[in-house]
C-alpha positions in Angstrom: 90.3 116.8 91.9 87.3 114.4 91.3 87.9 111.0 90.4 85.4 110.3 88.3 86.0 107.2 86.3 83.9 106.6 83.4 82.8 102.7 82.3 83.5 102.6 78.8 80.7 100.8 77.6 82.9 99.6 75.0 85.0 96.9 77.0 81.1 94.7 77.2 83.1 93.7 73.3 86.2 93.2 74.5 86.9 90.9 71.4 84.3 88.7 71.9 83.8 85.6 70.2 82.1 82.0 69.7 81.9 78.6 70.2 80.2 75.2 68.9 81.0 71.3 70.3 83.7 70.1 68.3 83.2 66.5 67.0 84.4 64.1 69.9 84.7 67.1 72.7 81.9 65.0 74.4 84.2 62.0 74.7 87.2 63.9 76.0 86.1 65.3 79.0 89.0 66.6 80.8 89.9 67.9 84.2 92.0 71.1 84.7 95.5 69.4 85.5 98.8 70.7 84.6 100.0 69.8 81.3 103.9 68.0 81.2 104.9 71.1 79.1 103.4 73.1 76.6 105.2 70.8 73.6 103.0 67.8 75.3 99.6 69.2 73.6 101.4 71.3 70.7 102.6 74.4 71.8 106.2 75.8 70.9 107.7 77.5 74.5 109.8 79.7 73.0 106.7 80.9 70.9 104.4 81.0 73.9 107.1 83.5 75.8 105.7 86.1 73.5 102.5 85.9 75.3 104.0 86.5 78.8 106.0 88.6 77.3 103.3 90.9 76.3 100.9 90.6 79.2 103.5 91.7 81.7 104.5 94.7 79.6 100.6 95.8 79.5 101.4 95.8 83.6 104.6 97.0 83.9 104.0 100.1 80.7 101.2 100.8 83.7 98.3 100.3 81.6 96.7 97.8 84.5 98.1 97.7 87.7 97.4 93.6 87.6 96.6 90.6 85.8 96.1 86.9 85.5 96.0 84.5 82.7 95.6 80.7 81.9 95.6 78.8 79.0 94.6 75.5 78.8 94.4 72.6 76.4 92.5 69.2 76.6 91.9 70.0 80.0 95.7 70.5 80.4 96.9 73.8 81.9 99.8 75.3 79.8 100.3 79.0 81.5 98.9 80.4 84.1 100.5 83.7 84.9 100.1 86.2 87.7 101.2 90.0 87.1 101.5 93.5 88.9 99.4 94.3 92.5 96.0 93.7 93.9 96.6 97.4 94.7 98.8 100.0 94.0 98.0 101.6 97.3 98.8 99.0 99.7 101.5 97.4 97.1 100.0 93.6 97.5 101.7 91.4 95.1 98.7 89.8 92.6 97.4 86.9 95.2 97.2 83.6 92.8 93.6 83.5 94.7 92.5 87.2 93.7 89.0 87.7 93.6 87.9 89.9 90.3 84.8 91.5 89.3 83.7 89.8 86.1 80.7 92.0 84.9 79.7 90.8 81.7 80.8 87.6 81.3 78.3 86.7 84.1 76.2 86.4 81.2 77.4 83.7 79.2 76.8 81.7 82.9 73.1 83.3 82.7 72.9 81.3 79.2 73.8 78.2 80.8 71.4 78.4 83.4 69.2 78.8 80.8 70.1 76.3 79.1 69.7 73.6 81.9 66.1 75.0 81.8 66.0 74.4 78.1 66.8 70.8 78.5 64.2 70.3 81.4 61.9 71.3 78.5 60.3 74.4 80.6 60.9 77.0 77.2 61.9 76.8 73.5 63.6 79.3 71.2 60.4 81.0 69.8 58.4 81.3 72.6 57.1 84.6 73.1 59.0 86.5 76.2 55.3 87.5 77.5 54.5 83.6 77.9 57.1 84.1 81.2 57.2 87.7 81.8 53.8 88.8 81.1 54.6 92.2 82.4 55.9 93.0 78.7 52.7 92.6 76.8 52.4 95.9 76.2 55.8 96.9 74.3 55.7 100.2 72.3 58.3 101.0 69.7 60.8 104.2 69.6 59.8 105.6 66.1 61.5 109.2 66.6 60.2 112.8 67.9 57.8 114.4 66.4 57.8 118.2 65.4 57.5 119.3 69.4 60.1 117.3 70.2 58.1 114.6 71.6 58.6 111.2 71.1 56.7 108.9 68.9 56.0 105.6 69.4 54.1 102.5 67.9 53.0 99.3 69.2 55.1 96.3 68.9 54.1 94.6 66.2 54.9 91.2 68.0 56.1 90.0 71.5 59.8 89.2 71.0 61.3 85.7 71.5 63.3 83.8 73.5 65.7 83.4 70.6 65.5 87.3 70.2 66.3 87.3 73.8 69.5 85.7 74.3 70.9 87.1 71.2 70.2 90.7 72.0 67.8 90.9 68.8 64.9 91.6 70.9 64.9 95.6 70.9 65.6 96.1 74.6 67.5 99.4 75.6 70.5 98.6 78.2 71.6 102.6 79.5 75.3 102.0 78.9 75.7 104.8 77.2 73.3 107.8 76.4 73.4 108.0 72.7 70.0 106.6 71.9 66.9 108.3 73.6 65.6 105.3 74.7 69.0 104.7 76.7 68.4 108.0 77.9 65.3 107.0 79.7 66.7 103.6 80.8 69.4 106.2 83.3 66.5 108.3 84.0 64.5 105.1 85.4 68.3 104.0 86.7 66.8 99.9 85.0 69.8 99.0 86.3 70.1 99.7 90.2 66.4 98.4 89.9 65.4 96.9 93.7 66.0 93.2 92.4 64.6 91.6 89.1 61.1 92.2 89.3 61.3 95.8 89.7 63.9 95.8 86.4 61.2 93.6 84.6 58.5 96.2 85.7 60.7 99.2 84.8 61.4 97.6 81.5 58.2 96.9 80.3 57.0 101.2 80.8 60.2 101.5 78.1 60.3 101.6 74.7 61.8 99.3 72.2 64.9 101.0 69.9 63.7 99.0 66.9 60.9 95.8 65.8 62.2 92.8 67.7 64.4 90.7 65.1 65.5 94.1 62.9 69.0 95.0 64.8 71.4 93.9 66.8 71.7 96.0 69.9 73.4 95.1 73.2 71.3 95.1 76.3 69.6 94.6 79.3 67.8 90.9 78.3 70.3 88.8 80.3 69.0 90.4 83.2 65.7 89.7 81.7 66.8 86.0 81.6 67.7 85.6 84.8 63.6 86.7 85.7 63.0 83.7 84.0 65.2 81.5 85.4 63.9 83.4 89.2 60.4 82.6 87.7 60.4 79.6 86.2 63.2 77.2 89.1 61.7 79.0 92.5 64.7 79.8 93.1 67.1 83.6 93.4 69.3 83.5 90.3 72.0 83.3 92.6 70.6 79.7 94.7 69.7 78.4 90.9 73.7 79.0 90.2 74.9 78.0 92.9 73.5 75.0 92.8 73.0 73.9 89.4 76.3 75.3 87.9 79.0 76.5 90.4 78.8 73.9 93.5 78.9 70.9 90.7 81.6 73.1 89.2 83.4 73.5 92.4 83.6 77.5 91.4 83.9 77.9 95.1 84.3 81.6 95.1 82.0 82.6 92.3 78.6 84.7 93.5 77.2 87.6 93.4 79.0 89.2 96.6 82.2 89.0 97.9 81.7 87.9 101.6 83.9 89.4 104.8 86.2 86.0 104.8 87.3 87.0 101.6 87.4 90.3 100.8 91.0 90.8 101.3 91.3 88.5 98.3 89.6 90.9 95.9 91.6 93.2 93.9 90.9 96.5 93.4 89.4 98.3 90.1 90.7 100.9 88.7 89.9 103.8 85.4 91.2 106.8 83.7 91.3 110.3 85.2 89.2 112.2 82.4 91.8 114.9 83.3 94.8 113.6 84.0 94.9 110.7 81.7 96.4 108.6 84.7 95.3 105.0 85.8 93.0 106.0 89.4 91.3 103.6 91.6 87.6 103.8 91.2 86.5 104.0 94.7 82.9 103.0 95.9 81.6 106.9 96.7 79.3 109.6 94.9 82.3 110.3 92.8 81.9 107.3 90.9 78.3 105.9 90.7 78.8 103.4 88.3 81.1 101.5 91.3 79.3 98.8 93.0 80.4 97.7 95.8 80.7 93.6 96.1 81.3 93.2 99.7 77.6 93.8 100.3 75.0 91.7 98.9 73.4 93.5 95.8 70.0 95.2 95.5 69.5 92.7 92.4 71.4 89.7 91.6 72.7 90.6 88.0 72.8 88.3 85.3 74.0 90.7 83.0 76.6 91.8 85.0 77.0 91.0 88.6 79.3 88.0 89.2 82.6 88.0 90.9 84.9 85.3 90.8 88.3 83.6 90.4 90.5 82.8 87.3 90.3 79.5 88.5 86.3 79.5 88.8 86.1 80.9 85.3 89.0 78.4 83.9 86.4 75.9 85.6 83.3 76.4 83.6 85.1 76.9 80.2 86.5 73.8 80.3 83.5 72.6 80.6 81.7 74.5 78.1 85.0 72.9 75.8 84.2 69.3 77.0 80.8 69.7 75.7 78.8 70.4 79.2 81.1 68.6 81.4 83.9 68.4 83.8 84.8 65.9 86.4 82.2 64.0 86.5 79.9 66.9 86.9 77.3 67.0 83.8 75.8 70.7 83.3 74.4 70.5 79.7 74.3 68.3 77.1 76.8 68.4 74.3 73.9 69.2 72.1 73.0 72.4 74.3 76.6 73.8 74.3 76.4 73.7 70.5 73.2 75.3 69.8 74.3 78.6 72.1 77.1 78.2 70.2 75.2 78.9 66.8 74.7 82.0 65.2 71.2 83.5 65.8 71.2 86.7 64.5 69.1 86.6 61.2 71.2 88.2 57.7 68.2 90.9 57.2 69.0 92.0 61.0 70.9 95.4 60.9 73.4 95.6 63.5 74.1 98.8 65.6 75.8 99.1 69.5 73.5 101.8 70.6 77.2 102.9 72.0 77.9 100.1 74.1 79.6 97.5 71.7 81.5 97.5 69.0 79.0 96.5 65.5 81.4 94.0 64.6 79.2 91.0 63.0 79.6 89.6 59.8 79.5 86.9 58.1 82.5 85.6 59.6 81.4 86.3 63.1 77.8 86.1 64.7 76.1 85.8 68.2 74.7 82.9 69.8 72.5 83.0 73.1 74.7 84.8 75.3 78.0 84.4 73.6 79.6 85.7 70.1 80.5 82.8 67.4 83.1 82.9 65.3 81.9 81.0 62.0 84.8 82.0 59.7 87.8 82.8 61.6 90.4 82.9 58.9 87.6 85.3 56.7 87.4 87.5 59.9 91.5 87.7 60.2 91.9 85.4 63.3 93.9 82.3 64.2 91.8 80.2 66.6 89.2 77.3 65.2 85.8 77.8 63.8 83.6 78.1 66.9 85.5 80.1 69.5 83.4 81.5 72.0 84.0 84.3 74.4 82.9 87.6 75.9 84.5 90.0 78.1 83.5 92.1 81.1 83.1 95.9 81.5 86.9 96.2 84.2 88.9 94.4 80.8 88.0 90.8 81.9 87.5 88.3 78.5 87.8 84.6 78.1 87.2 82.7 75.1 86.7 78.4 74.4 87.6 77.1 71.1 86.0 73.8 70.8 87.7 72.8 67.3 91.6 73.4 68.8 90.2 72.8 72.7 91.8 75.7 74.3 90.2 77.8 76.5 91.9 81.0 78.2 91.0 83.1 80.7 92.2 87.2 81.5 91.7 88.7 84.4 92.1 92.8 84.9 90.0 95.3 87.2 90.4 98.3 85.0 86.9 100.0 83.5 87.6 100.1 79.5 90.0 97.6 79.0 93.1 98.5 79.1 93.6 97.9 74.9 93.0 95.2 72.5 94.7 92.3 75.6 91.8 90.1 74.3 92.9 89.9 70.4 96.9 90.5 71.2 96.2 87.5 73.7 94.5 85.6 71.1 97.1 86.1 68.1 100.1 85.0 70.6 98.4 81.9 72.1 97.6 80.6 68.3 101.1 81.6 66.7 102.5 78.9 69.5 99.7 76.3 68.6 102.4 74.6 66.4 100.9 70.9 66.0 97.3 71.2 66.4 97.3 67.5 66.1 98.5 66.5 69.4 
């Protein structure tokens, strides 16, 4: 039987949300230590079992085959949980040091490293994208197909922005999915197994827009466009300008874009559903399952949309430091300022939002998107517990991670299962904030 295991573009939503520098998180930056007990920064432990509760049923019900966790509060670790096998075939426990592939929450790192090129003052927010990547001068529009079936276009009526950029307002296609034609052309031009980021850039710019930059909302390749810029604009690869502007400061010592031969027993493997059988499958690197990359080998392109593996640790690492305002042991990536402006909404109220079948269309008033992250600007309004200003996106094997800035928490889940594997990042959410008892402390 073919294994074929298909990326549900879907789990790029995986209850995303926002954040925005809480008043004083600048003057409380604080390490990752462990915290006395969760009562000593205001959880209830008899309330917080229900989230270990619940995460290790996902596992043992057979929905993943691992997990990890951690929660954290002013820099305080509360839970940090391990669950299930690296791998069901060789039967390895979860290592506490288990490499995962993070997919899409690479790119809220990619808006950091923007950022840091924000604040050197080499780009603003309405620059047009052709002032750095003049290769997209010439945008057309997708306006339909005309009586013989052939697609019309029209010119752009304007470069995008920046702005437009990072808050995936632009118009770009991604490929995710199929439903739109213009995603249809980004898998016939396979945008994204482009030969490194100038050949994505190049492939881009002979695409079509889906809509007038600054009309929709539609997920999309432009994180990978951002990290062009950052190639273009530091000298550097996108993965020398992380490593070391974000994850040697950081200490993320096992975050990159490959996973190298001295550690690839640490990284666990991924898994999907059998479209026939229903059953959880490992998704094997093969012709069988194309959407599979493999990590142990260094990648045609460096992803910033998508191509980061890393620790739960690592990712703990640079959310806390996103919640101490730009941050963390000394170690100062961003100013407090810069943390809050990608925390702010961007996405104009005129903007239609659509998914073009690889998000969920989930904005409202209560929740937006800021460059490279969701916000969340009325939690209670949009039927959630955590503080005004959560942050968070998730990755396309079930990965999410949020920071709220207002409660300073941050948590990070880690799976390897394309899809998701359910709602884990708003069960995960409503369990850690029922235990959040006195908010105060």
């Amino acid at each position: 039987m073919t294994r074929r295991v298909h990326l549900l573009a879907t789990a790029f939503a995986v209850a995303a949300l926002s954040l925005a520098t809480a008043p004083g998180a600048q003057a409380r930056a604080q390490a990752l230590t462990a915290a006395a007990n969760p009562e000593s920064v205001g959880f209830d432990s008899q309330r917080l079992k229900k989230l270990d509760d619940a995460m290790a049923k996902a596992v043992a019900d057979g929905r993943v085959v691992g997990m990890q966790t951690l929660l954290a509060r002013h820099g305080k670790v509360v839970a940090t949980n391990t669950y299930g096998k690296m791998s069901t075939a060789t039967g390895q426990p979860m290592r506490k040091d288990a490499i995962f592939r993070i997919y899409s929450m690479t790119k809220p790192i990619t808006g950091v490293a923007m950022m840091i090129l924000f604040e050197e003052g080499r780009w603003r927010l309405d620059d047009p994208v052709t002032k750095f990547l003049p290769e997209l001068k010439d945008l057309k529009v997708w306006k339909g197909l005309d009586s013989k079936g052939q697609p019309t276009l029209e010119p752009v009526r304007r470069a995008p922005t920046m702005r437009e950029l990072m808050s995936h307002t632009a118009g770009f296609g991604y490929g995710l999915s199929d439903r739109h034609p213009v995603d249809k052309m980004y898998q016939e031009q396979q945008v994204l197994g482009s030969n490194g980021l100038k050949d994505l850039t190049t492939k881009v710019a002979g695409l079509p827009l889906l809509f007038q930059p600054g009309e929709r909302w539609s997920y999309s390749v432009a994180v990978d466009l951002q990290g062009a810029i950052v190639e273009r604009l530091s000298g550097q690869t996108l993965g020398q300008f992380m490593e070391s502007r974000i994850f040697k400061p950081l200490k993320m010592t096992d975050t990159a874009f490959m996973t190298p031969a001295d550690k690839v027993a640490r990284l666990a493997a991924v898994y999907g559903e059998d479209p026939k059988t229903k059953q959880v499958v490992e998704a094997v690197v093969g012709p069988d399952n194309p959407q599979v990359q493999d990590f142990t080998k260094p990648p045609l392109m460096e992803s910033g949309g998508g191509g980061l593996v890393g620790t739960t640790a690592d990712y703990a690492r640079f959310a806390q430091m996103m919640a101490n305002g730009g941050e963390l042991d000394g170690a100062r990536i961003l100013s407090p300022a810069s943390v809050e402006m990608m925390g702010t909404n961007q996405i104009p109220a005129a903007a239609l939002v659509t998914s073009n079948g690889s998000a969920a269309s989930f904005f409202n008033e209560s929740i937006g998107f800021g460059l490279d992250v969701m916000v969340v600007n009325d939690p209670r309004r949009a039927g959630s517990l955590e503080g005004k200003g959560t942050m968070s996106w998730g990755g396309a094997a079930g990965t999410w991670f949020w920071v709220d800035p207002t409660n300073d928490v941050i948590f990070v889940g880690m799976i390897q299962h394309y899809g998701g594997a359910g709602d884990l990042g708003g069960l995960s959410r409503t369990l850690v904030y029922q235990a959040l008892v006195d908010p105060k402390k």
